[in-house]
C-alpha positions as CSV (number, residue, x, y, z in Angstrom):
1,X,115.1,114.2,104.0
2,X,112.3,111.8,103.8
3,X,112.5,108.4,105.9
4,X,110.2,105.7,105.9
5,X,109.0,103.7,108.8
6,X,106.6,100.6,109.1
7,X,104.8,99.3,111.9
8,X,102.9,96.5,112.5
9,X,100.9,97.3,115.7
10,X,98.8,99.8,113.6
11,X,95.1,98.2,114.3
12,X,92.4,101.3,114.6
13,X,92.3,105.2,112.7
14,X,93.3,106.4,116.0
15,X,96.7,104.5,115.9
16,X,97.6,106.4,112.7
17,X,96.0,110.2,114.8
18,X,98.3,109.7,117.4
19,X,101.6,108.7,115.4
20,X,100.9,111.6,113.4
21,X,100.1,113.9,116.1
22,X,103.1,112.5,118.2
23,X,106.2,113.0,115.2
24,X,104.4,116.4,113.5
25,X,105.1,117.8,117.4
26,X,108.9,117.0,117.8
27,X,111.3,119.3,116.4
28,X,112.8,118.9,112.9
29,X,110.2,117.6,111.5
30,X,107.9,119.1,108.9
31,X,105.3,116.6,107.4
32,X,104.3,112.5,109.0
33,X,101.9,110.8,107.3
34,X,100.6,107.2,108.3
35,X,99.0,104.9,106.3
36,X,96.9,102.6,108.1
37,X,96.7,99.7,105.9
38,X,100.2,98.8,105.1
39,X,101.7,100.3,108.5
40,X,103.9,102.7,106.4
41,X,104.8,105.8,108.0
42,X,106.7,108.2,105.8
43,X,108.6,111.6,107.6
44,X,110.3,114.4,106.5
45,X,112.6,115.7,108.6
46,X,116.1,117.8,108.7
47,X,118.3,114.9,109.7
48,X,120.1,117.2,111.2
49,X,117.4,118.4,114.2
50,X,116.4,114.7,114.4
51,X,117.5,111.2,113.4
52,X,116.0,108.1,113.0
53,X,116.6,106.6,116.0
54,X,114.6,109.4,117.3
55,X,111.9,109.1,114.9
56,X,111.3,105.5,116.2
57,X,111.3,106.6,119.6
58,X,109.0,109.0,118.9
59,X,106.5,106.5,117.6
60,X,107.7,104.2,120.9
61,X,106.6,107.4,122.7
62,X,102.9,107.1,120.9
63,X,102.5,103.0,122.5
64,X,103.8,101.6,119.1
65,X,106.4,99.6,117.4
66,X,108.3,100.8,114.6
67,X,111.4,100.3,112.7
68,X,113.1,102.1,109.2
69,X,112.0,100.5,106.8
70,X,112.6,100.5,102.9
71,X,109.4,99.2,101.4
């Protein structure tokens, strides 16, 4: 499953290392990428190891806001 996040508190390249770092640890999750300059951060996950909720919390954990997004 892919789910897509957005944040707005994304302001240096070392914002979008420690999201990245930060989801590609938790369990569930296969492949995070963050792009910088739209504050989209797209995850695939198994949905069932890990939700969304958690996702978000998991970008929480990295000192940012975040919430699913659409685009």
């Amino acid at each position: 499953m892919k789910t897509t996040l957005r944040s707005d508190d994304l302001s240096c390249p070392t914002c979008v290392s420690n999201i990245e770092s930060n989801l590609n640890q938790k369990k569930g999750v296969t492949k995070a990428n963050v792009h910088f300059s739209t504050g989209r951060i797209e995850v695939e996950h198994d949905p069932d190891e890990i939700s969304g909720d958690e996702l978000i919390e998991a970008v929480r954990q990295s000192g940012y806001e975040a919430k699913v997004s659409q685009f």
